[in-house]
N, C-alpha and C positions, 0 to 999 in steps of 0.2 A: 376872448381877451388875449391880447398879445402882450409879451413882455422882453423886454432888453438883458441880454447876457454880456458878460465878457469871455470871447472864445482862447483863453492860452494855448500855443499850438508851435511844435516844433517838428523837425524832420528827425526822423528818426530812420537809417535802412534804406531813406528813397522812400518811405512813405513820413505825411502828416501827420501826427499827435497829436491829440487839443483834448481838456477838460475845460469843464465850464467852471471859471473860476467862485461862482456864487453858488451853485451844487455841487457839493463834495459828493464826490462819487461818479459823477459823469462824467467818462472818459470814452473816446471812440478816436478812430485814424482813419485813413482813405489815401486812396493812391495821389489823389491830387485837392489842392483846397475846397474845391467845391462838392468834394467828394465825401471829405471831412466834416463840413459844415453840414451834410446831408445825415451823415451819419451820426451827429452830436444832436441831431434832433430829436431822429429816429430811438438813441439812447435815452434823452430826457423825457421824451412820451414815454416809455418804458417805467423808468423810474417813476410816474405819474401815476402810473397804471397798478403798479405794484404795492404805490402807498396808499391809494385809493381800495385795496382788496383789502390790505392787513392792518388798518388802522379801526377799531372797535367804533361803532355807533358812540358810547356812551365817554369818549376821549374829553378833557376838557384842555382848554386852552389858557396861559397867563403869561401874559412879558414881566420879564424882572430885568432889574440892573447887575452890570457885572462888570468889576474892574478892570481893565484894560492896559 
C-alpha cells in the first residue's frame, strides 16, 4: 500500500530539513532534495518498524471526537 505525505522541508547550513508533516516525529535532512526525500523515507520505515515491535498484541483501538 502506498500512501501520500506532506514533506515540510527547509535549508538549514547548506543542508535540507523536512519532517513529515502528518508524522510527528519524522524528521530527517540530506545534502540535496532528493537526498532528503530519500532519507524521510528511510526515517518513516523506521518509525513503522519500531511501532510494529512495541505495540502489544492485545492493543485495542476507538475514534473519539475532540474539540478543535
Amino acid at each position: 500500500m502506498r500512501r501520500t505525505f506532506t514533506l515540510d522541508y527547509w535549508q538549514d547550513d547548506g543542508w535540507y530539513v523536512g519532517q513529515l508533516r502528518e508524522v510527528p516525529g519524522v524528521f530527517s535532512q540530506g545534502e540535496t532534495l532528493p537526498a532528503l526525500e530519500e532519507n524521510i523515507r528511510d526515517a518513516y520505515e523506521l518509525v513503522l518498524e519500531d511501532v510494529d515491535r512495541t505495540e502489544p498484541a492485545n492493543v485495542q483501538h476507538k475514534e473519539i471526537e475532540v474539540e478543535v
